[in-house]
Jmol script that loads the backbone (N, CA, C; Angstrom):
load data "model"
ATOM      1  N   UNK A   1       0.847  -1.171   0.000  1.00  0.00           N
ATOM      2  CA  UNK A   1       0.000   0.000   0.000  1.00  0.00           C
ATOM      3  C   UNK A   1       0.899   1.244   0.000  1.00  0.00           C
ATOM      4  N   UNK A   2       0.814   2.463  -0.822  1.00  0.00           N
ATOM      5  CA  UNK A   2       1.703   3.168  -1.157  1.00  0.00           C
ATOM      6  C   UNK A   2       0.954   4.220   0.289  1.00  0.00           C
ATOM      7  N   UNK A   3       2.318   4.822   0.592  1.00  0.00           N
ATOM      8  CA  UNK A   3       2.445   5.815   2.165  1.00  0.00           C
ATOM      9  C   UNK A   3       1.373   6.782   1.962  1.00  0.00           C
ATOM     10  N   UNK A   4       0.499   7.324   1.030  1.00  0.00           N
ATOM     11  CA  UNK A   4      -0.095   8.546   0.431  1.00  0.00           C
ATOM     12  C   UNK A   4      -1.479   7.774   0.895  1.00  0.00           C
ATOM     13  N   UNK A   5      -1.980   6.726   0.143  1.00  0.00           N
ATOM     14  CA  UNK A   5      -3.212   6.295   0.369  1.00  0.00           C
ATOM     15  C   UNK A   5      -3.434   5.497   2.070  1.00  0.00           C
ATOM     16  N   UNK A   6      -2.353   5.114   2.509  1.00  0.00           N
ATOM     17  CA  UNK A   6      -2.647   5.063   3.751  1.00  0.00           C
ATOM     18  C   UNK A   6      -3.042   5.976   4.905  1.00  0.00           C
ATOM     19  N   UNK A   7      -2.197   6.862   4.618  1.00  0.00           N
ATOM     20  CA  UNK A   7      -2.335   8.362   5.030  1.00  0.00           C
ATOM     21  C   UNK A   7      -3.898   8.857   4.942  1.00  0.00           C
ATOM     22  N   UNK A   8      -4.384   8.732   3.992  1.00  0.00           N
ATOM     23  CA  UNK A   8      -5.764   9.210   3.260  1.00  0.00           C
ATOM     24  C   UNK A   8      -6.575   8.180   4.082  1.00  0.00           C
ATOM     25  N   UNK A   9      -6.478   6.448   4.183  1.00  0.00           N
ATOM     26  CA  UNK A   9      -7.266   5.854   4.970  1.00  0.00           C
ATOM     27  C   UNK A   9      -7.139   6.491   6.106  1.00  0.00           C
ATOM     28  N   UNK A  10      -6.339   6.123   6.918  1.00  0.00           N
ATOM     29  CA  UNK A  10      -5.995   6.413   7.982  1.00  0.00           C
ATOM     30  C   UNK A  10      -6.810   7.731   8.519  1.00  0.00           C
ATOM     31  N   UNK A  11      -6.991   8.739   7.471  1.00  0.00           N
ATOM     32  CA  UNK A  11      -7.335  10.235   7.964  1.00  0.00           C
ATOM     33  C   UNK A  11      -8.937   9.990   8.472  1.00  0.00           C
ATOM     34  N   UNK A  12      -9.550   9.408   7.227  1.00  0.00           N
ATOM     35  CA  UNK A  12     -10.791   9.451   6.982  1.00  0.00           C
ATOM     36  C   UNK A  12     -11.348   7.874   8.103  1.00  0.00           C
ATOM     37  N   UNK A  13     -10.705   6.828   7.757  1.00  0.00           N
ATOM     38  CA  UNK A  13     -11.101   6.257   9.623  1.00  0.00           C
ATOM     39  C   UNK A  13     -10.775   6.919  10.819  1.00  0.00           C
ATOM     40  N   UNK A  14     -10.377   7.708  10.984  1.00  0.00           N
ATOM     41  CA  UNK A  14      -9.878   8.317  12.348  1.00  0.00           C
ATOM     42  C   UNK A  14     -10.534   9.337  13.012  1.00  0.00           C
ATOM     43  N   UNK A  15     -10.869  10.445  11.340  1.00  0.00           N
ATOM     44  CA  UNK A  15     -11.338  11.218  11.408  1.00  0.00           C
ATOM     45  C   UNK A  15     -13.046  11.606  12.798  1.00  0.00           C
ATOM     46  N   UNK A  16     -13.976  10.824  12.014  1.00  0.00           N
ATOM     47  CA  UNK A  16     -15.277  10.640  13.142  1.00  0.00           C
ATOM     48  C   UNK A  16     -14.696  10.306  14.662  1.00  0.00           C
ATOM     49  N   UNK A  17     -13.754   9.560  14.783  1.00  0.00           N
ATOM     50  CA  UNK A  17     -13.663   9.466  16.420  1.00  0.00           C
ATOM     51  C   UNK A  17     -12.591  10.173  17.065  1.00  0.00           C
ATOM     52  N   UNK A  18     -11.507  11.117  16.241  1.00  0.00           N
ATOM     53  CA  UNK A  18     -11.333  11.804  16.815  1.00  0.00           C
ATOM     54  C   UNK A  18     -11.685  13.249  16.820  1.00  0.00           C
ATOM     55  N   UNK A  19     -12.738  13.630  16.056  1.00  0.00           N
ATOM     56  CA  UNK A  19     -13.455  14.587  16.031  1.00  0.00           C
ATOM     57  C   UNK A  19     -14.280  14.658  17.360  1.00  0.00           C
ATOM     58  N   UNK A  20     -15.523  13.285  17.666  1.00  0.00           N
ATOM     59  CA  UNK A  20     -15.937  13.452  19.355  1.00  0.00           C
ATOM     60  C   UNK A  20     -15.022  13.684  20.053  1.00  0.00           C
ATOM     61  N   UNK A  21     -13.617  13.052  20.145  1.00  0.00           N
ATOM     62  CA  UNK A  21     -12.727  13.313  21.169  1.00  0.00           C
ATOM     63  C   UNK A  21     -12.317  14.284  21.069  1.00  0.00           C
ATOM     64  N   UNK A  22     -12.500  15.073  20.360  1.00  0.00           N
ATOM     65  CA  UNK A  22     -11.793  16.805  20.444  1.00  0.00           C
ATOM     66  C   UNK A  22     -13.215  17.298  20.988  1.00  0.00           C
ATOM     67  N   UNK A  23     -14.255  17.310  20.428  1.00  0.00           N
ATOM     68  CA  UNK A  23     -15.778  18.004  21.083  1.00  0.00           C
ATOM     69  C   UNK A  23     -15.065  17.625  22.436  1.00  0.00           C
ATOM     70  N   UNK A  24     -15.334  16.482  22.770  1.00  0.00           N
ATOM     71  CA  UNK A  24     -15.502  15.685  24.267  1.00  0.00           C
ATOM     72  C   UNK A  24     -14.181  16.738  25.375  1.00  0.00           C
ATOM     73  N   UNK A  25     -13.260  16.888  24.760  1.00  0.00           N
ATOM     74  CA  UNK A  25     -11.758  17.616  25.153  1.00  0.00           C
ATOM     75  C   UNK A  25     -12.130  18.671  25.563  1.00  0.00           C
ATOM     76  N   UNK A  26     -12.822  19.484  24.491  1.00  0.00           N
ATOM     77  CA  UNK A  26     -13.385  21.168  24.414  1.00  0.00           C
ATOM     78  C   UNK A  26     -14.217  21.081  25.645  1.00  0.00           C
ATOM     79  N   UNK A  27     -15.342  20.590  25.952  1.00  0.00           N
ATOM     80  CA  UNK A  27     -16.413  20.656  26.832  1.00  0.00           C
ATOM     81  C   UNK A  27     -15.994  20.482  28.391  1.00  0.00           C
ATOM     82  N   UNK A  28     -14.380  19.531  27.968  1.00  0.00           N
ATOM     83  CA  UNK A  28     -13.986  19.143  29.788  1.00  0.00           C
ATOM     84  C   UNK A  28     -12.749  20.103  30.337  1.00  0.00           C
ATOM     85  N   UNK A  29     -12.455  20.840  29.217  1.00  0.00           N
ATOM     86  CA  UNK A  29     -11.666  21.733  29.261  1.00  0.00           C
ATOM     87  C   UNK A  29     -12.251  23.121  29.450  1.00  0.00           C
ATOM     88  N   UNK A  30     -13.025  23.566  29.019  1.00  0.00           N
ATOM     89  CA  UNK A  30     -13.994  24.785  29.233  1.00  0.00           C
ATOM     90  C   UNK A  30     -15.240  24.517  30.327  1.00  0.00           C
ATOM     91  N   UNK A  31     -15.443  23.361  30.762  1.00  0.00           N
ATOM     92  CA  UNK A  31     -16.343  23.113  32.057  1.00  0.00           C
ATOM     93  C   UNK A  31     -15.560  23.314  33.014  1.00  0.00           C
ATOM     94  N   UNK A  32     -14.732  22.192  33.289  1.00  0.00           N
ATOM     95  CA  UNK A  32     -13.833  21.716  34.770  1.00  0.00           C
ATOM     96  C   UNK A  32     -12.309  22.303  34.430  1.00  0.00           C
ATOM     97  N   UNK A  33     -11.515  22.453  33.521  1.00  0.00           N
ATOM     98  CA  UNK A  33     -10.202  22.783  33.905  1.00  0.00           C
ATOM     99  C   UNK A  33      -9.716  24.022  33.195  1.00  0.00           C
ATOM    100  N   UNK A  34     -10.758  25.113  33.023  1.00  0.00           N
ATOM    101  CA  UNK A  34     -10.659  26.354  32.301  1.00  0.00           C
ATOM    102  C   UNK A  34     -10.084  27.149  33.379  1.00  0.00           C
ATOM    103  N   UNK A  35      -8.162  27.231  33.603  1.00  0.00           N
ATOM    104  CA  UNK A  35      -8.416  28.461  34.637  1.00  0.00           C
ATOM    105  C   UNK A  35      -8.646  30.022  33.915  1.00  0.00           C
ATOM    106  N   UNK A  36      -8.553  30.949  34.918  1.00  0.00           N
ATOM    107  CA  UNK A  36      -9.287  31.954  34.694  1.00  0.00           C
ATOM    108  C   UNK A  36      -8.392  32.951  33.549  1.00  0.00           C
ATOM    109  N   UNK A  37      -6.926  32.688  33.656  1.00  0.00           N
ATOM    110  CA  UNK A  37      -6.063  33.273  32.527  1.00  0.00           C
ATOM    111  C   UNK A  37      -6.114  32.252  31.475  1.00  0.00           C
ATOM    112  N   UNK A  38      -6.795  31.933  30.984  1.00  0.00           N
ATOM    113  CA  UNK A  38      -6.735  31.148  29.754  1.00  0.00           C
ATOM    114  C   UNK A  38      -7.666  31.787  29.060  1.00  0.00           C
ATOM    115  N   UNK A  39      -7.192  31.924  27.341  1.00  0.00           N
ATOM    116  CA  UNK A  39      -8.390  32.606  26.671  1.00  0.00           C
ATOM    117  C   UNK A  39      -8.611  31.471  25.223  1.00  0.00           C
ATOM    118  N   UNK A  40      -9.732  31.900  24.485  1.00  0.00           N
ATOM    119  CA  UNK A  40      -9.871  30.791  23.785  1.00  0.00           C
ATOM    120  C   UNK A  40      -8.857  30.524  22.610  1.00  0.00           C
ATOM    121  N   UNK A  41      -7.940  31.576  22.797  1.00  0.00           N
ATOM    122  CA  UNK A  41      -7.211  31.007  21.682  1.00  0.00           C
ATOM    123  C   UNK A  41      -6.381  30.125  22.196  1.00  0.00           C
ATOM    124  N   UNK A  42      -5.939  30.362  23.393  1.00  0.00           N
ATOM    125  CA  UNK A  42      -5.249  29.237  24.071  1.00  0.00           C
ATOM    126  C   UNK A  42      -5.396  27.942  24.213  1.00  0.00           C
ATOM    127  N   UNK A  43      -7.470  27.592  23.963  1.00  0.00           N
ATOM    128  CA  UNK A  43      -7.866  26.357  24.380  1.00  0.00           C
ATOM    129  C   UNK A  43      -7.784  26.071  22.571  1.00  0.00           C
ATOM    130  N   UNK A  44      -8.351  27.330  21.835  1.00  0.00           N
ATOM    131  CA  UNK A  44      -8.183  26.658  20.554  1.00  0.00           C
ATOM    132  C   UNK A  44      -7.070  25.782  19.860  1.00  0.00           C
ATOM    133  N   UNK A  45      -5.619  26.806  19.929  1.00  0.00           N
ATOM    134  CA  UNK A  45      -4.423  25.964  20.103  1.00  0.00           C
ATOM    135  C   UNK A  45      -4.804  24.548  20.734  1.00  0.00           C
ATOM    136  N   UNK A  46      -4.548  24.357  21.920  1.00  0.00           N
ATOM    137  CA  UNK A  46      -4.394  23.249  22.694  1.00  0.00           C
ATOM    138  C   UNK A  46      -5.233  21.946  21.735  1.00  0.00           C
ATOM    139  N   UNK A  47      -6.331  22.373  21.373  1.00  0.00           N
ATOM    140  CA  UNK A  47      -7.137  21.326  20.763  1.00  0.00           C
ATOM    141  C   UNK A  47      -6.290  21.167  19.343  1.00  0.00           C
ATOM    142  N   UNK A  48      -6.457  21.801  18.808  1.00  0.00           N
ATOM    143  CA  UNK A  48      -5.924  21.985  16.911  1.00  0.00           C
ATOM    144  C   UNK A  48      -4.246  21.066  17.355  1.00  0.00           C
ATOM    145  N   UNK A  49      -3.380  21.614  18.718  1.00  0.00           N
ATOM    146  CA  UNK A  49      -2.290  20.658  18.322  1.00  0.00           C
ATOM    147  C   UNK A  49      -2.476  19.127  18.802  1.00  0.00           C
ATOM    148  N   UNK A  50      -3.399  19.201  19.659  1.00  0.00           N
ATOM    149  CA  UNK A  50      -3.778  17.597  20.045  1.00  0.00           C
ATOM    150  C   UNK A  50      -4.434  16.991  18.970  1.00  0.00           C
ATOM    151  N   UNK A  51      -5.304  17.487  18.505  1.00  0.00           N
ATOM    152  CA  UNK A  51      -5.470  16.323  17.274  1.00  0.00           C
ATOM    153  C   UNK A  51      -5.082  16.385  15.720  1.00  0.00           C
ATOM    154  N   UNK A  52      -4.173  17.239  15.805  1.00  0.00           N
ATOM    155  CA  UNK A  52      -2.821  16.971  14.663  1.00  0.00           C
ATOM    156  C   UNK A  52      -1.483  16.074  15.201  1.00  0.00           C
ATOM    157  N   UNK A  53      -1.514  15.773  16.534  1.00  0.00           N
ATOM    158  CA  UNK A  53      -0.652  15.271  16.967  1.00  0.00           C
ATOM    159  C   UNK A  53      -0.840  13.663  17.151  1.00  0.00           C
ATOM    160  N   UNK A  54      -2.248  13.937  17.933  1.00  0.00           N
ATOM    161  CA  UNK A  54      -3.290  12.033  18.056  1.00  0.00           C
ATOM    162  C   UNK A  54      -3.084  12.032  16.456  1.00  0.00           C
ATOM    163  N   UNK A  55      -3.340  12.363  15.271  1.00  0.00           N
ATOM    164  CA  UNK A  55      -3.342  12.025  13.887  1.00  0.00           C
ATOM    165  C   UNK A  55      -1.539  11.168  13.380  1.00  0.00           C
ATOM    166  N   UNK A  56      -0.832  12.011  13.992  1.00  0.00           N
ATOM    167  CA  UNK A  56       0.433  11.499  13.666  1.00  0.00           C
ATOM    168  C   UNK A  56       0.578  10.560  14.628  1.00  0.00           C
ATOM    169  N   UNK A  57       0.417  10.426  15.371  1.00  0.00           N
ATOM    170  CA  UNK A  57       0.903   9.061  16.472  1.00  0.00           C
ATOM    171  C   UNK A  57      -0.432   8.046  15.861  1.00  0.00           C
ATOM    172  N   UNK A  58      -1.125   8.174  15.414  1.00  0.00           N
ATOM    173  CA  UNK A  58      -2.075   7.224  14.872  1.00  0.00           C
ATOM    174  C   UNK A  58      -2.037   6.723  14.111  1.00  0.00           C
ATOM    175  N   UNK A  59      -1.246   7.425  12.949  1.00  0.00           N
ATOM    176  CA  UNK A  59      -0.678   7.117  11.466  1.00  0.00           C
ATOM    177  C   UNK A  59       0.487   6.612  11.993  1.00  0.00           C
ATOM    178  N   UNK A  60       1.511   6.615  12.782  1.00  0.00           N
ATOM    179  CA  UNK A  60       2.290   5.905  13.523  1.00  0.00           C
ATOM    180  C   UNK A  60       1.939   4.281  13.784  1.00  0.00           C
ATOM    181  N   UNK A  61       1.107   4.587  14.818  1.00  0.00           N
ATOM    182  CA  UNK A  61       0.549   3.275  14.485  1.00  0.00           C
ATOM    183  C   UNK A  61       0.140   2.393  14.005  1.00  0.00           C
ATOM    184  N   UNK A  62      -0.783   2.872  13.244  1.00  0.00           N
ATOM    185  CA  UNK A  62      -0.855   2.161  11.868  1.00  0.00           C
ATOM    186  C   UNK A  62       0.304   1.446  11.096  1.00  0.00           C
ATOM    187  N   UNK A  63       1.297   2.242  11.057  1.00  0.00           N
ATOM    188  CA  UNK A  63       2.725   1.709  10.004  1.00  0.00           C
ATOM    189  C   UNK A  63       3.014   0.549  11.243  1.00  0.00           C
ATOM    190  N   UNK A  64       2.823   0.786  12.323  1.00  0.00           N
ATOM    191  CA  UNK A  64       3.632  -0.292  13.272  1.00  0.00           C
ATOM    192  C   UNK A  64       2.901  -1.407  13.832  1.00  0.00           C
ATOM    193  N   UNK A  65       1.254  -1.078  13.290  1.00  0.00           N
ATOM    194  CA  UNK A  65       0.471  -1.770  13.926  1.00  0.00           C
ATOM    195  C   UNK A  65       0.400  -3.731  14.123  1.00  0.00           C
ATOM    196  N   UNK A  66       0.660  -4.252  15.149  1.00  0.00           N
ATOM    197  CA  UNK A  66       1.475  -5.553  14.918  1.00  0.00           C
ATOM    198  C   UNK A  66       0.478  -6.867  14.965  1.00  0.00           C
ATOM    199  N   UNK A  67      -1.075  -6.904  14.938  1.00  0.00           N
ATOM    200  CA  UNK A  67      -1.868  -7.499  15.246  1.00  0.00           C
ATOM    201  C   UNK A  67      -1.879  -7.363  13.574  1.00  0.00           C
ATOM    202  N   UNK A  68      -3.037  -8.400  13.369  1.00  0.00           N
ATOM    203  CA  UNK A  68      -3.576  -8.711  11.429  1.00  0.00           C
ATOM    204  C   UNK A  68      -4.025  -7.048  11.122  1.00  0.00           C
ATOM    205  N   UNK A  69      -4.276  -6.984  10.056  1.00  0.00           N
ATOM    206  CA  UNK A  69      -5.019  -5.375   9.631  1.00  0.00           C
ATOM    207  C   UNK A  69      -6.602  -5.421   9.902  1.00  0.00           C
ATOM    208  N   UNK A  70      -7.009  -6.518  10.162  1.00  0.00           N
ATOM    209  CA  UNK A  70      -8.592  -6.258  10.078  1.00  0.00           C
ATOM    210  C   UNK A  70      -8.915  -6.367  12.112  1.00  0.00           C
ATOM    211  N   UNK A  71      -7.916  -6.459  12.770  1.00  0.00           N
ATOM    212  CA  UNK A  71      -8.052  -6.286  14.049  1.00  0.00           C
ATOM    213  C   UNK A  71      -7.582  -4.302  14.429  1.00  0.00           C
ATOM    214  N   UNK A  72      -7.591  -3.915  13.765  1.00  0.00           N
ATOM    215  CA  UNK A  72      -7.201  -2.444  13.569  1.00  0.00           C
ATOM    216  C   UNK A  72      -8.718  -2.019  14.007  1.00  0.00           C
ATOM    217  N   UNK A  73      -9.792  -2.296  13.646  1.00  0.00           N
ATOM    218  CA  UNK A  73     -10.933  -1.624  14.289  1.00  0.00           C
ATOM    219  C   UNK A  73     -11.832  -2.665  15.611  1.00  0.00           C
ATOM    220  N   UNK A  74     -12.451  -1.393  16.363  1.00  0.00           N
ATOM    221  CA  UNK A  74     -12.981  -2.171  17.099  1.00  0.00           C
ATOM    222  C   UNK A  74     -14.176  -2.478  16.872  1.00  0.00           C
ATOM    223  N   UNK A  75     -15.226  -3.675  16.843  1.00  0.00           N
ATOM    224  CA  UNK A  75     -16.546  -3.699  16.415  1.00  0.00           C
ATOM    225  C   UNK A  75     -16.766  -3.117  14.913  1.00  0.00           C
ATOM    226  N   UNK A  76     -15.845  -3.309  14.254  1.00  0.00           N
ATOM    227  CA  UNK A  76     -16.189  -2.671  13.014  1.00  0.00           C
ATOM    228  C   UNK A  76     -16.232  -1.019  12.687  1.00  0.00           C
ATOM    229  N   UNK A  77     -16.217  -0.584  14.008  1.00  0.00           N
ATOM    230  CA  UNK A  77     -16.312   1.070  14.391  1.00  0.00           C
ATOM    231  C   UNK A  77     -15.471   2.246  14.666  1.00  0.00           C
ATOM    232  N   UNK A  78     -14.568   1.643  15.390  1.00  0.00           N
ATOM    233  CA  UNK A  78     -14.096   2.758  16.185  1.00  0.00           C
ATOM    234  C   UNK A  78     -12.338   2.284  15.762  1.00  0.00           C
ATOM    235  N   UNK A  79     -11.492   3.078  15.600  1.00  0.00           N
ATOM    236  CA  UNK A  79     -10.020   2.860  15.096  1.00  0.00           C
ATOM    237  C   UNK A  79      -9.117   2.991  16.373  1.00  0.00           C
ATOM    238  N   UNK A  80      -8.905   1.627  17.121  1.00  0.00           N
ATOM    239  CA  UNK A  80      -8.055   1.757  18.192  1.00  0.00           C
ATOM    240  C   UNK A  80      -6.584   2.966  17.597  1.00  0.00           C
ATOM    241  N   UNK A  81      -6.078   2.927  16.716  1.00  0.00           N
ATOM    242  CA  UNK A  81      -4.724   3.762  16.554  1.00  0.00           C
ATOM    243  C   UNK A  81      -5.254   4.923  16.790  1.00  0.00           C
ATOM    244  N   UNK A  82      -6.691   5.558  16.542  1.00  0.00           N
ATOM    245  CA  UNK A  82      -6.957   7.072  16.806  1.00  0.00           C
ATOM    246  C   UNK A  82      -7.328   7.524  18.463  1.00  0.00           C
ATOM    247  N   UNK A  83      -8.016   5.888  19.075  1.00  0.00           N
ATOM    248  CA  UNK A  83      -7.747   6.222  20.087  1.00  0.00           C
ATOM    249  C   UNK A  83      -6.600   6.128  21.619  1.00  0.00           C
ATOM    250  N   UNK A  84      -5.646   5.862  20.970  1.00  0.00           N
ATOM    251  CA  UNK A  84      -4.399   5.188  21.235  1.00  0.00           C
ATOM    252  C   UNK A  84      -3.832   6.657  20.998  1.00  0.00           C
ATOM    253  N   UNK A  85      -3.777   7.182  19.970  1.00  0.00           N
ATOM    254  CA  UNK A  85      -3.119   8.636  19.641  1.00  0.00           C
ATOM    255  C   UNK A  85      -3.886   9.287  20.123  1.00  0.00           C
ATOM    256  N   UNK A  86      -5.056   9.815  20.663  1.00  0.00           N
ATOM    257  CA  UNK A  86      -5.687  10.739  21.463  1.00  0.00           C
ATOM    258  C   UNK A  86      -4.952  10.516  23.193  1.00  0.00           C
ATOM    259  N   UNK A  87      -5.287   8.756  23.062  1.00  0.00           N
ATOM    260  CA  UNK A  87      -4.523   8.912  24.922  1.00  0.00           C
ATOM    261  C   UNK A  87      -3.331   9.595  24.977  1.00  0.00           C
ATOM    262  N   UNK A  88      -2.491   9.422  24.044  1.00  0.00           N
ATOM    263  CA  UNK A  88      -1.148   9.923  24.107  1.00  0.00           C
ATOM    264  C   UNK A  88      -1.055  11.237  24.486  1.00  0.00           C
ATOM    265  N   UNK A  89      -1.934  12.032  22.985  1.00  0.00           N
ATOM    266  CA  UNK A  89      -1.418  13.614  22.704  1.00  0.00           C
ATOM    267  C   UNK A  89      -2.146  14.454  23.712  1.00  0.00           C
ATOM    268  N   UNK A  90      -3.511  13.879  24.310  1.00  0.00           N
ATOM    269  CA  UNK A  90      -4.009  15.146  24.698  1.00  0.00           C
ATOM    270  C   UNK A  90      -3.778  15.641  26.535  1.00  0.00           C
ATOM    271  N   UNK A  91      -3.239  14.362  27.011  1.00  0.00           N
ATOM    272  CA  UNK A  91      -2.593  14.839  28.327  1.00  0.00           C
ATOM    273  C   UNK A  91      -1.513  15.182  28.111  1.00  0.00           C
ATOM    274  N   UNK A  92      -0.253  15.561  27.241  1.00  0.00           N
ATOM    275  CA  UNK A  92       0.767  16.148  27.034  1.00  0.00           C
ATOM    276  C   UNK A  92       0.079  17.590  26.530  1.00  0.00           C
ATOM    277  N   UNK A  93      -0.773  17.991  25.823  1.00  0.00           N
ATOM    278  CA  UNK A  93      -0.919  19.114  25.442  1.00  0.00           C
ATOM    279  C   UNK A  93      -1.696  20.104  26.608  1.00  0.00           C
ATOM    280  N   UNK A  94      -2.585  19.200  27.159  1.00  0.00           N
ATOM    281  CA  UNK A  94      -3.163  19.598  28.476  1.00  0.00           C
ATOM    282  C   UNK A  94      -2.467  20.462  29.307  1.00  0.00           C
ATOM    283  N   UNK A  95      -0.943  19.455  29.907  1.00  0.00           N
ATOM    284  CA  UNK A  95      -0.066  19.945  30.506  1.00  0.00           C
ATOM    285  C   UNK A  95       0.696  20.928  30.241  1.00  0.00           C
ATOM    286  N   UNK A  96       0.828  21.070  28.683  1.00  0.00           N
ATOM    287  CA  UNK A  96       2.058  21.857  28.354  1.00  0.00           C
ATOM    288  C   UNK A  96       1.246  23.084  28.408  1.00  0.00           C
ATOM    289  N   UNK A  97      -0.563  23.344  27.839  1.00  0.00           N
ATOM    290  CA  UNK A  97      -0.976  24.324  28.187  1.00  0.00           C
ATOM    291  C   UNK A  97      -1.472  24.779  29.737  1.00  0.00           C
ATOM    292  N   UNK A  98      -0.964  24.019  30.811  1.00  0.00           N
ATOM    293  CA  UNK A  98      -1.358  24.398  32.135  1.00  0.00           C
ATOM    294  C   UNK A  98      -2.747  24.049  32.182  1.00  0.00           C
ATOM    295  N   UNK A  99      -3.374  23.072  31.753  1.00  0.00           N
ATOM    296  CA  UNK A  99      -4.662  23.104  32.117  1.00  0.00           C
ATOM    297  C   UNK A  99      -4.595  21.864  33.277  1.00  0.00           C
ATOM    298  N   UNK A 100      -3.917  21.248  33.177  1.00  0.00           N
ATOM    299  CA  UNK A 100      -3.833  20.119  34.263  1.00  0.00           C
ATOM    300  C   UNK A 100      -2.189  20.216  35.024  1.00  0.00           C
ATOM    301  N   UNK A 101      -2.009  19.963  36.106  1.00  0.00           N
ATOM    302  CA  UNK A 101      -0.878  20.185  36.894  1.00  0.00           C
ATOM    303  C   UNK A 101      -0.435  21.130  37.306  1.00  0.00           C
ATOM    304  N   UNK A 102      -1.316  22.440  37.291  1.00  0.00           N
ATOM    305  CA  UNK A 102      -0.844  23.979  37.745  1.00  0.00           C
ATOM    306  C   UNK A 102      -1.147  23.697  39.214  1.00  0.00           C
ATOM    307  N   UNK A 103      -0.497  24.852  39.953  1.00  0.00           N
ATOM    308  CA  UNK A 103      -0.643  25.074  40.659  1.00  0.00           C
ATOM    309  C   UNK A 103      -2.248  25.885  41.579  1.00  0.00           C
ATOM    310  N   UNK A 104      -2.578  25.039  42.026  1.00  0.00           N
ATOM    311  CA  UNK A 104      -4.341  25.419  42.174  1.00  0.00           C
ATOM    312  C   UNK A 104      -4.634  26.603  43.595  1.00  0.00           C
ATOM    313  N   UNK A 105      -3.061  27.273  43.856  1.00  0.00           N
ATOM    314  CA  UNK A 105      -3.549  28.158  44.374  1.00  0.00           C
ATOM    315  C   UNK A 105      -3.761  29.358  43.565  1.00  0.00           C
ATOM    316  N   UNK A 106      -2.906  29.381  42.149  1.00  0.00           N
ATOM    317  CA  UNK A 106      -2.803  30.552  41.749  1.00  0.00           C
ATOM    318  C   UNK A 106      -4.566  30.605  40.417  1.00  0.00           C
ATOM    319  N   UNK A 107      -5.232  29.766  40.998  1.00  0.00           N
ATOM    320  CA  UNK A 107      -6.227  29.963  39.714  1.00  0.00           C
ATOM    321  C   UNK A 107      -7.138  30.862  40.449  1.00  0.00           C
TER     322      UNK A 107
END
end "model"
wireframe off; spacefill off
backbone 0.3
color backbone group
């Protein structure tokens, strides 16, 4: 399978579930861990690099993925590599934007 059209699978299975997981991100990030100096471009960033990042560690996976190819989805549905690359990227981006591990006197 040439690197271009995998890429292209890869985008378009991934795409639907990590789209909820960015909604799902936005809503727990602007409910529960919005401190008060954060503005939305900050949360916008944070999201836009987490799931350009879950996309590359997913497409990662994929190239490395070590089970048959048709065990790549779950139930026919859902693309463990996208959610495998969401666990990864979005508590590193979390952190790096201070939304998780600050210091909770200064919020």
């Amino acid at each position: 399978m040439p690197i271009i059209d995998a890429i292209v699978l890869a985008f378009f299975i991934n795409a639907p579930i990590q789209l909820i997981i960015t909604i799902g991100q936005w809503l727990v990030m602007a409910r529960f861990l919005a401190p008060k100096d954060k503005t939305i471009g900050d949360a916008l960033s944070c999201l836009a690099l987490s799931y350009f990042t879950a996309f590359l560690l997913s497409l990662f996976i994929w190239f490395a993925w070590p089970f048959a190819p048709e065990l790549v989805m779950y139930n026919n549905r859902i693309s463990i590599p996208a959610i495998l690359g969401e666990m990864i990227a979005i508590p590193i981006w979390l952190k790096w934007f201070a939304y998780i591990g600050r210091d909770k006197s200064t919020t």
